[in-house]
C-alpha angles and dihedrals in degrees: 000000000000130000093212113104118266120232106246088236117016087189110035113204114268114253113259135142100294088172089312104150104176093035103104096356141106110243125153130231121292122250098233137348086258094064094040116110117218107205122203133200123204113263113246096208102040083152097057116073110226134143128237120214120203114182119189094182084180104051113163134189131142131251111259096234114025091034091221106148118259121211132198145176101229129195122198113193118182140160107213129236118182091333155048132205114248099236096214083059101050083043083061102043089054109049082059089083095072100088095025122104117229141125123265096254089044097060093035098055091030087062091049090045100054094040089061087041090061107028108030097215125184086237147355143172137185126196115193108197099192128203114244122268119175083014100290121101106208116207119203127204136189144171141166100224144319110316121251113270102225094055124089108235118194126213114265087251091223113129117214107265102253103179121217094323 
């Protein structure tokens, strides 16, 4: 027997269908982020500590009140539990923001939120780095708790939004 430590699963499942309604199908956007369903596969690796980035550099939604269009670059970090997101669906979820009116921290710390809601993770954060609009970019951050220590965890990679100058 080895000393050297053994992969969780040597021979992780195929991907199939497993109850996955939007993978490898033509479905069509959500009508709100409401009605979008975020659909979540089982982690291979629960025991492993890793983190999961997920970047949307043209995220869309609409002032609430003016209805103009906003747009952001957004950055999902998160360090898995039982479950992963299933990346057509939170393509989906959130492409139906594009026609939904909301401020920029409500959609930023909406998204966070119901990502813990559905996957449970030991950790996430979400950074929305949001366009100017009026002159001011406003940039949203959120986390649910302090990150595991043992996990490298790399910069956003966004750089502030610093105009002409």
């Amino acid at each position: 027997m080895s000393d050297r430590p053994q992969p969780e699963n040597p021979h992780p499942p195929r991907a199939g269908s497993d109850g996955l309604t939007q993978l490898g199908r033509n479905v069509g956007l959500p009508t709100s982020p409401q009605a979008a369903h975020l659909e979540r596969v089982p982690n291979t690796y629960p025991r492993t500590r890793y983190v999961v980035r997920f970047a949307a550099p043209e995220f869309t939604s609409l002032c609430p009140i003016t209805g103009q269009p906003d747009f952001a670059h957004l950055v999902i970090d998160y360090v898995p539990d039982q479950w992963l997101v299933e990346s057509k669906s939170l393509k989906l979820y959130l492409g139906s923001f594009r026609n939904h009116g909301a401020f920029h921290e409500d959609c930023t710390v909406g998204i966070g939120l119901r990502l813990v809601a559905e996957l449970a993770p030991h950790w996430l954060r979400i950074g929305g780095y949001w366009y100017p609009r009026g002159g001011m970019p406003i940039d949203v951050f959120w986390q649910s708790g302090t990150p595991p220590g043992e996990i490298w965890l790399p910069d956003p990679g966004v750089p502030s939004y610093r105009g002409r100058g």
